[in-house]
DSSP file (Angstrom, degrees, kcal/mol; ACC not computed):
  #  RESIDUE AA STRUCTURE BP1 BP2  ACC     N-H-->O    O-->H-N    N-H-->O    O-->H-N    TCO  KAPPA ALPHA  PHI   PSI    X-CA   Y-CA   Z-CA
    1    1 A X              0   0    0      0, 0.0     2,-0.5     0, 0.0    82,-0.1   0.000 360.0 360.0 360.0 136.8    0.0    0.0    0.0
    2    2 A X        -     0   0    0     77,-0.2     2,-1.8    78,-0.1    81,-0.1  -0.319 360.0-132.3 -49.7 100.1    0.8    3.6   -1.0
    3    3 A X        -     0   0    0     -2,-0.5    -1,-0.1     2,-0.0    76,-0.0  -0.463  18.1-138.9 -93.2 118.9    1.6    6.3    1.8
    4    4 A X        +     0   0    0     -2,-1.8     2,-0.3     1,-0.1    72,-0.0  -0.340  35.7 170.7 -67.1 156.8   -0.3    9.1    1.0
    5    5 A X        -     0   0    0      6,-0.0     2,-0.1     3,-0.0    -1,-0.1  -0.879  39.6 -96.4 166.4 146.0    2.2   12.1    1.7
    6    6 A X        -     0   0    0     -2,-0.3     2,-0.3     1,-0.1     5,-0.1  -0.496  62.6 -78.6 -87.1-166.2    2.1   15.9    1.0
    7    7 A X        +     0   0    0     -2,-0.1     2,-0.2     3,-0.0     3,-0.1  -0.568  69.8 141.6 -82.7 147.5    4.0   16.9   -2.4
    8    8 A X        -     0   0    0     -2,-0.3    46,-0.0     1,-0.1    -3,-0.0  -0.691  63.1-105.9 179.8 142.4    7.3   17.0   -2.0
    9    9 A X  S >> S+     0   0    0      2,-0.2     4,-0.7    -2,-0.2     3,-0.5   0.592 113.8  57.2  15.0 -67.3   10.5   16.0   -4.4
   10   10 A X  H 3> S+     0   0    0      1,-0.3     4,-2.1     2,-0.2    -1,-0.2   0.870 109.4  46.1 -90.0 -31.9   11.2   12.6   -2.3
   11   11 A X  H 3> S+     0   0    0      2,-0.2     4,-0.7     1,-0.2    -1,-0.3   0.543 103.6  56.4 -96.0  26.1    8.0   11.5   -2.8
   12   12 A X  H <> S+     0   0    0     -3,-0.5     4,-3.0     2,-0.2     5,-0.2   0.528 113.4  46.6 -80.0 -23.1    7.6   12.1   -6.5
   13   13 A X  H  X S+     0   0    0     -4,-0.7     4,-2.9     2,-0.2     5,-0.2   0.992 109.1  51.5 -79.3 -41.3   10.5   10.1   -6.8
   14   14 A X  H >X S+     0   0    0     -4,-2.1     3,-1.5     2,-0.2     4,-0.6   0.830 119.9  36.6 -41.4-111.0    9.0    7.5   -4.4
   15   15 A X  H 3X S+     0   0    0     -4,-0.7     4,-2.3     1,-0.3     5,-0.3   0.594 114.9  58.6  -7.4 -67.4    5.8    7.5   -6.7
   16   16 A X  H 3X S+     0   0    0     -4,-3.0     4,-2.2     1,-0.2     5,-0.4   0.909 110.8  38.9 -30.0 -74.0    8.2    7.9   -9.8
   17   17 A X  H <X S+     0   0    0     -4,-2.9     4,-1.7    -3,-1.5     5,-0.2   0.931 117.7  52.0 -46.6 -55.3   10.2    4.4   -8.9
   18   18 A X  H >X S+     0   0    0     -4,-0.6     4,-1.7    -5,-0.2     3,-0.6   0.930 110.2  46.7 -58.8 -36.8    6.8    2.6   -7.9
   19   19 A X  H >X S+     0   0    0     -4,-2.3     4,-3.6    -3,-0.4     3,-0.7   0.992 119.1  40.7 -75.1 -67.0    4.8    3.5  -11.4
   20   20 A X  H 3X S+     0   0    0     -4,-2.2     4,-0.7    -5,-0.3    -1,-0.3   0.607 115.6  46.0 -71.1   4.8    7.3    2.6  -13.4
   21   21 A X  H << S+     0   0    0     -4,-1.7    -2,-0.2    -3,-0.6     4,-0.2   0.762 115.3  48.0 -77.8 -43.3    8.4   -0.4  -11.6
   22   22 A X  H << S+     0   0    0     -4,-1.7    81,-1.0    -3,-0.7    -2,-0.2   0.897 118.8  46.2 -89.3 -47.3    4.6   -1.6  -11.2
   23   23 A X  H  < S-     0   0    0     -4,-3.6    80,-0.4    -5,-0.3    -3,-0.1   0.942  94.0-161.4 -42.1 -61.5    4.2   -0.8  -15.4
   24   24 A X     <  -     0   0    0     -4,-0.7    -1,-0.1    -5,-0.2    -2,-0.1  -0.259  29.0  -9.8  93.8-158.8    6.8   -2.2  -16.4
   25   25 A X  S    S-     0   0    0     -4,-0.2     2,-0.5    -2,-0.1    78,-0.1   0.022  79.7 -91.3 -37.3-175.6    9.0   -1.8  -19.9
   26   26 A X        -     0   0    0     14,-0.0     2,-0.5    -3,-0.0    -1,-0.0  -0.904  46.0-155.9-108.5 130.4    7.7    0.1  -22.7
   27   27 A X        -     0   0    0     -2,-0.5    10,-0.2     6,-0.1     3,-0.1  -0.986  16.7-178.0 137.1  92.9    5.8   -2.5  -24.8
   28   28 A X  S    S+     0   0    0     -2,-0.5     2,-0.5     1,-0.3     9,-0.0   0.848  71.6  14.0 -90.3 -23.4    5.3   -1.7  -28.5
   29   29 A X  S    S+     0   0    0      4,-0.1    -1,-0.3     5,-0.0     2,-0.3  -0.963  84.8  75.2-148.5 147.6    3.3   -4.7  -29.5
   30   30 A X  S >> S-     0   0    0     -2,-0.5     3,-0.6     1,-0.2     4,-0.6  -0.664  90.8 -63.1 128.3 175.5    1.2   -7.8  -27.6
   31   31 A X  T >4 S+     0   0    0      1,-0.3     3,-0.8    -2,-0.3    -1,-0.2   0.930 133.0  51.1 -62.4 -50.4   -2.1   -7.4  -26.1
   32   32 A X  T >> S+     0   0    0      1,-0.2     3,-2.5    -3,-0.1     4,-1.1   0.793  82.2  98.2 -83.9  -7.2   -1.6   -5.3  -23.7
   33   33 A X  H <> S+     0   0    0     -3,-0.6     4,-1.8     1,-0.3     5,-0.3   0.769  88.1  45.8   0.6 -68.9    0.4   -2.5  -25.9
   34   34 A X  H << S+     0   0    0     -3,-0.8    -1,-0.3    -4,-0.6    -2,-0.1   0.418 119.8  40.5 -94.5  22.6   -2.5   -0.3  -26.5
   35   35 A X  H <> S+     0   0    0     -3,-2.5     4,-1.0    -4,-0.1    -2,-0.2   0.760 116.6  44.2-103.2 -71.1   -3.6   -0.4  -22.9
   36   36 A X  H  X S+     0   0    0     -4,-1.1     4,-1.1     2,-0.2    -3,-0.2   0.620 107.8  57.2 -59.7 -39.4   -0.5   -0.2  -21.1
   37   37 A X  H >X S+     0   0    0     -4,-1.8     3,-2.0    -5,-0.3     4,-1.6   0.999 105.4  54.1 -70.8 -60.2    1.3    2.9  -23.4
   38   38 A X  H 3> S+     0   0    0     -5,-0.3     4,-2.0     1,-0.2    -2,-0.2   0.900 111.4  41.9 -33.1 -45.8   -1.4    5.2  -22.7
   39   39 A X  H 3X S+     0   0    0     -4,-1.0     4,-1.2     1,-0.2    -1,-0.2   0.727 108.6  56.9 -74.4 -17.0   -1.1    4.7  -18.9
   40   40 A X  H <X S+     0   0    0     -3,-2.0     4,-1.2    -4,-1.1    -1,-0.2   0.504 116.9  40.8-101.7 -27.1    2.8    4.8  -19.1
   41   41 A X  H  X S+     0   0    0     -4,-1.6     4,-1.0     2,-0.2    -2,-0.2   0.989 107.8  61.2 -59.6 -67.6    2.1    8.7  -20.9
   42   42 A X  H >X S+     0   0    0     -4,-2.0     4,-1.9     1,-0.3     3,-0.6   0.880 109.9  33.4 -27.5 -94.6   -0.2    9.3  -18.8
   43   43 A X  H 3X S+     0   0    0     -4,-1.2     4,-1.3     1,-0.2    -1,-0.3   0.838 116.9  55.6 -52.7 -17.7    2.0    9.2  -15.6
   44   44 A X  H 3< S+     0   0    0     -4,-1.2     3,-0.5     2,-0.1    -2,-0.2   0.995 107.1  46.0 -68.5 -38.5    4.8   10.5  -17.3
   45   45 A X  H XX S+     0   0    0     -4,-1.0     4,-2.4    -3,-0.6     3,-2.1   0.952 117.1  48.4 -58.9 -82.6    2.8   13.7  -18.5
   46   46 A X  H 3X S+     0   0    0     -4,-1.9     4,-1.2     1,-0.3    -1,-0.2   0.750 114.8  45.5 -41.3 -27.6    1.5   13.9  -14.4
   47   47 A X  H 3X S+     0   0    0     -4,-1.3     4,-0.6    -3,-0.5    -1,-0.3   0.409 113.1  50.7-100.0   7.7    5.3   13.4  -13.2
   48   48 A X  H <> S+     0   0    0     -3,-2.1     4,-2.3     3,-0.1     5,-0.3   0.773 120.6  36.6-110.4 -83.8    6.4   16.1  -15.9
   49   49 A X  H  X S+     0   0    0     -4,-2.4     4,-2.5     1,-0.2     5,-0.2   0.663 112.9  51.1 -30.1 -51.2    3.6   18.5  -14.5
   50   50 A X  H  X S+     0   0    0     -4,-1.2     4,-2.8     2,-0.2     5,-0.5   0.959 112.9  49.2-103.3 -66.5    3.8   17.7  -10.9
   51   51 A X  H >X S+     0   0    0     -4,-0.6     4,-1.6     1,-0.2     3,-0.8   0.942 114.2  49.3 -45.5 -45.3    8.4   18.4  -11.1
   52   52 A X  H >X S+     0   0    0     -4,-2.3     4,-1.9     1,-0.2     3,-1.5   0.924 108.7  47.8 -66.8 -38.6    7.4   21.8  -13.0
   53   53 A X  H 3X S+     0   0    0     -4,-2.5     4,-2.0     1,-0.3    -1,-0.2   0.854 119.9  44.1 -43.6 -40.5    4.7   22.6  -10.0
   54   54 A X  H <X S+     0   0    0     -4,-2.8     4,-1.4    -3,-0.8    -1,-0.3   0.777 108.8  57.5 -91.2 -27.5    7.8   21.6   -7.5
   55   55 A X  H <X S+     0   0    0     -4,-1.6     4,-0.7    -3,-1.5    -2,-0.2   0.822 110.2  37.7-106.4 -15.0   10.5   23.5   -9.4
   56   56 A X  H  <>S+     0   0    0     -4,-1.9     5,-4.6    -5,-0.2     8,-0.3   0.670 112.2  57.4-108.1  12.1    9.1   27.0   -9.4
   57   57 A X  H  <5S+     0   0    0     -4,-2.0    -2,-0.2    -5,-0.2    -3,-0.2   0.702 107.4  45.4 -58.7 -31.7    8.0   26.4   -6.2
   58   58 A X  H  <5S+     0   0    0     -4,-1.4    -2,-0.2     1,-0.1    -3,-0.1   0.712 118.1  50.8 -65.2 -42.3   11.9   25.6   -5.2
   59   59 A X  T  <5S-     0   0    0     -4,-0.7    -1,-0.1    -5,-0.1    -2,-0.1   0.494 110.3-122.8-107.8  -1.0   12.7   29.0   -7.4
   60   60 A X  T   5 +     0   0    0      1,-0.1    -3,-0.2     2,-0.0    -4,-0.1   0.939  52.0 167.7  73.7  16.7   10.2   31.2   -5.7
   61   61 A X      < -     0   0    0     -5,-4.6    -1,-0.1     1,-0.1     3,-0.1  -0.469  39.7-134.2 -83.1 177.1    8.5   31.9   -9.0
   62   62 A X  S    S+     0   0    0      1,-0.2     4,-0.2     2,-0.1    -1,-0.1  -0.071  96.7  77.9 -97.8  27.9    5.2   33.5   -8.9
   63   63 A X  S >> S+     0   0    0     -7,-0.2     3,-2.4     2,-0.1     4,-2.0   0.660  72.8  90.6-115.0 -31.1    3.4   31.3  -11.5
   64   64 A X  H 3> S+     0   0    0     -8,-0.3     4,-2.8     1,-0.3     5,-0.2   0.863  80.7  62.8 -35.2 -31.6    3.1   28.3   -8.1
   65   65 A X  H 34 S+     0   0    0      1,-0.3     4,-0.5     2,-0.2    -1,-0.3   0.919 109.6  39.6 -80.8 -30.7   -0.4   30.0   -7.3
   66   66 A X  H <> S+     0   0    0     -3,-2.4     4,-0.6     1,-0.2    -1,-0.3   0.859 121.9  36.4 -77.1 -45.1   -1.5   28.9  -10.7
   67   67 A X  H  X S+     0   0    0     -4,-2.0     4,-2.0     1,-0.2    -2,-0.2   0.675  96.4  86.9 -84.3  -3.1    0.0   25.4  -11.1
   68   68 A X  H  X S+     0   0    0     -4,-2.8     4,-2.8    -5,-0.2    -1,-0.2   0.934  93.9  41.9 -55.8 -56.6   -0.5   24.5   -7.1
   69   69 A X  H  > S+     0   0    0     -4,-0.5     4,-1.3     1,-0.2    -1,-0.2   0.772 117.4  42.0 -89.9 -22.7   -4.2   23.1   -7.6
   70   70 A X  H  X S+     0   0    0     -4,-0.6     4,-1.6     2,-0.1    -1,-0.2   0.869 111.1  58.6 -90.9 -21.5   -3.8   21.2  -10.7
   71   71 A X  H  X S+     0   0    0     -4,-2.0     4,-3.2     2,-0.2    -2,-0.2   0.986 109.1  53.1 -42.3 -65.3   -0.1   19.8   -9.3
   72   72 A X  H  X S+     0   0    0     -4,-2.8     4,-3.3     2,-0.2     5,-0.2   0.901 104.3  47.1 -11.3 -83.6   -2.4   18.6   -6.7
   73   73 A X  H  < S+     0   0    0     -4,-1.3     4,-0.4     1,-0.2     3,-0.3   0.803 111.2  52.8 -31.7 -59.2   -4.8   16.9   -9.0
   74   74 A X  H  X S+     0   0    0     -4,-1.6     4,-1.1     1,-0.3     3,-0.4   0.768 109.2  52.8 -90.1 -46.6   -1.9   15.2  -10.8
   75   75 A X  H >X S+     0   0    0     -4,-3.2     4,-2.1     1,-0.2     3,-0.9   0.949 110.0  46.7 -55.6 -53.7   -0.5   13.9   -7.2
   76   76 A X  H 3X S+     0   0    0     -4,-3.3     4,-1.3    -3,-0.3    -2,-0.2   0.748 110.5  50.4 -72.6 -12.5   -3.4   12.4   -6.2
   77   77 A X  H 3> S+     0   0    0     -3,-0.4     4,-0.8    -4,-0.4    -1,-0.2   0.658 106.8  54.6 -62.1 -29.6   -3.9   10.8   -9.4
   78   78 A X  H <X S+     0   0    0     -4,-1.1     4,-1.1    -3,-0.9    -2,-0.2   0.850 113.0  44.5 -83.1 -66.5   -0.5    9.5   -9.2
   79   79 A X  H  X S+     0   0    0     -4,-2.1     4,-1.9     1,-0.2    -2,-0.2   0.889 109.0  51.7 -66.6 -27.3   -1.5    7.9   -5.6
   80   80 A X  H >X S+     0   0    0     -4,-1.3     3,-3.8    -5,-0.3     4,-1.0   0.971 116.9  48.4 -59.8 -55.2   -5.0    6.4   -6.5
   81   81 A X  H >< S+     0   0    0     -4,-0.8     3,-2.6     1,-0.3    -2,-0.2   0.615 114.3  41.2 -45.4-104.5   -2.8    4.9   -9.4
   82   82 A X  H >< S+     0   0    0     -4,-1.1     3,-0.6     1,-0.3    -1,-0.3   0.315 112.0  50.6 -54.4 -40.5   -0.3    3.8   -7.3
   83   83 A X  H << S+     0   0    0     -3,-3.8    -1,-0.3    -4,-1.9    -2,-0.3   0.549  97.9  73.5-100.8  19.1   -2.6    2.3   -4.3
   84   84 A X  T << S+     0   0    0     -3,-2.6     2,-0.7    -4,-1.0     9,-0.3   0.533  86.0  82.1 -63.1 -12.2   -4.9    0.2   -7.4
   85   85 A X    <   +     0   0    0     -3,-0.6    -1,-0.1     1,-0.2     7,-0.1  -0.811  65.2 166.6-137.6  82.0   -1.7   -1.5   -7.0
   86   86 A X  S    S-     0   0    0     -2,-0.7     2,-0.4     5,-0.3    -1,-0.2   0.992  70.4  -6.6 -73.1 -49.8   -2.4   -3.8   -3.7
   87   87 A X  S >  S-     0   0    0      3,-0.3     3,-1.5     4,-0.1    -1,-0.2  -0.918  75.5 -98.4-145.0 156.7    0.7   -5.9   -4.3
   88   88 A X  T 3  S+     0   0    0     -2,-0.4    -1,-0.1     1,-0.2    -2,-0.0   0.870 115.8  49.0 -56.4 -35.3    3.7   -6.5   -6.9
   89   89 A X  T 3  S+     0   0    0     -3,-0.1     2,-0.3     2,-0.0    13,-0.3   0.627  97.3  70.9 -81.6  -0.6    2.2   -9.2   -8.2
   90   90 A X  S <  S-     0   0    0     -3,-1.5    -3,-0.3    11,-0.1    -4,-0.1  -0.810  76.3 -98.8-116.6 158.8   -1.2   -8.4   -9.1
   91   91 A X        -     0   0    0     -2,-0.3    -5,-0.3     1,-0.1    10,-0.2  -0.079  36.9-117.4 -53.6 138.2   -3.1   -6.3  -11.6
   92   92 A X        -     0   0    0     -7,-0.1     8,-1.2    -6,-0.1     2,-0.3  -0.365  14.8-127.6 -62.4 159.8   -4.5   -2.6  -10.8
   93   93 A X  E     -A   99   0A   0     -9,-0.3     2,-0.3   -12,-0.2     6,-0.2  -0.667  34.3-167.9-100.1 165.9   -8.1   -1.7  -10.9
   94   94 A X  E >> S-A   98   0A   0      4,-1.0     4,-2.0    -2,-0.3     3,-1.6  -0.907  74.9  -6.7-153.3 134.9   -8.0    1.6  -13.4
   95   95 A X  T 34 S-     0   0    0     -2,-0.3     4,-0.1     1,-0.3     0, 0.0   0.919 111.0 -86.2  52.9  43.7  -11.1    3.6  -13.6
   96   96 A X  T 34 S+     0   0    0      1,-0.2    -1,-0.3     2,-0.1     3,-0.1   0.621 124.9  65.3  32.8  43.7  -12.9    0.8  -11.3
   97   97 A X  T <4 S+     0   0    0     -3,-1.6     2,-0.3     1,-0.2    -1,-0.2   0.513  87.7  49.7-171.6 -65.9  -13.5   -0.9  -15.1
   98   98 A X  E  <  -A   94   0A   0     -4,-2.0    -4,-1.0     0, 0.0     2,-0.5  -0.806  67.7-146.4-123.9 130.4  -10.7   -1.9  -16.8
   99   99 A X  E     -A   93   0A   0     -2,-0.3     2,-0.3    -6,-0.2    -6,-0.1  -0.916   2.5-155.3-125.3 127.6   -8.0   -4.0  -15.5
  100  100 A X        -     0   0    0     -8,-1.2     2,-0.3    -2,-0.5    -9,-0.1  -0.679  25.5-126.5-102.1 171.1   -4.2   -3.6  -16.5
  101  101 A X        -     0   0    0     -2,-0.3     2,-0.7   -10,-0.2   -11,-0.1  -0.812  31.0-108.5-113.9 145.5   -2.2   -6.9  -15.9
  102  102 A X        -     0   0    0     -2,-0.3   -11,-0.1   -13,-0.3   -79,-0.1  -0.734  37.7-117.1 -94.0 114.1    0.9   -6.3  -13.7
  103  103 A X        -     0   0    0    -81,-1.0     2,-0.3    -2,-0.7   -79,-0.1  -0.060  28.0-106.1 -44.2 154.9    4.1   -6.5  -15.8
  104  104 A X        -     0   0    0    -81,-0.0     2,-0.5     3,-0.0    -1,-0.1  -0.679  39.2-104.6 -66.0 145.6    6.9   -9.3  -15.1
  105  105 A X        -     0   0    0     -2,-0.3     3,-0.1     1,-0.1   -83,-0.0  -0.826  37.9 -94.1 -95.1 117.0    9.6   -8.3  -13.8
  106  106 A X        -     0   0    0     -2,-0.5    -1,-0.1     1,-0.1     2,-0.0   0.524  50.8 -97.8 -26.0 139.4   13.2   -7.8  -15.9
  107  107 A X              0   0    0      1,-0.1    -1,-0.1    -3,-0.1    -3,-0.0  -0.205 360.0 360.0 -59.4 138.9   15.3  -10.6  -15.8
  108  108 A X              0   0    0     -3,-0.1    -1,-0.1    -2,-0.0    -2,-0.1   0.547 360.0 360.0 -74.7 360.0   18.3  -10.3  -12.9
């Protein structure tokens, strides 16, 4: 289970490590391909948003008051995501609907 957390740096990275761990590789072709690349955007796009939110907050810009509440969104989106994910080996619920299958994990 996911520990819910304010925003903060060391737990986008936390979140970072788990989403792509729990995705797995990039996948151009097999069944789950057109499921699985959308969802791998998808959090990249939210972890893209979420650092800019974080880095002109770090820089004191004035622009934070605009990105604060959709950084937000994108963090909690990140965590639902993240606690669909009960355990390494099993599948996430996504959108209580649709069910991704939980990558194997890269050969040691």
């Amino acid at each position: 289970m996911v520990h819910v957390e304010a925003m903060s740096r060391e737990g986008l990275e936390r979140l970072r490590v788990l989403l792509v761990a729990r995705i797995g590789a990039p996948c151009e072709h097999g069944e789950d391909a057109g499921r699985i690349e959308p969802l791998r955007r998808q959090v990249q796009q939210s972890l893209t948003g979420i650092d800019a939110y974080l880095a002109a907050a770090e820089t004191g810009s004035c622009t934070t008051v605009g990105l604060r509440e959709r950084a937000q969104d994108l963090w909690n989106g990140l965590e639902r995501l993240a606690r669909a994910w009960p355990e390494q080996d099993t599948a996430p619920v996504v959108d209580d609907a649709a069910r991704v299958p939980a990558q194997p994990a890269p050969p040691d």
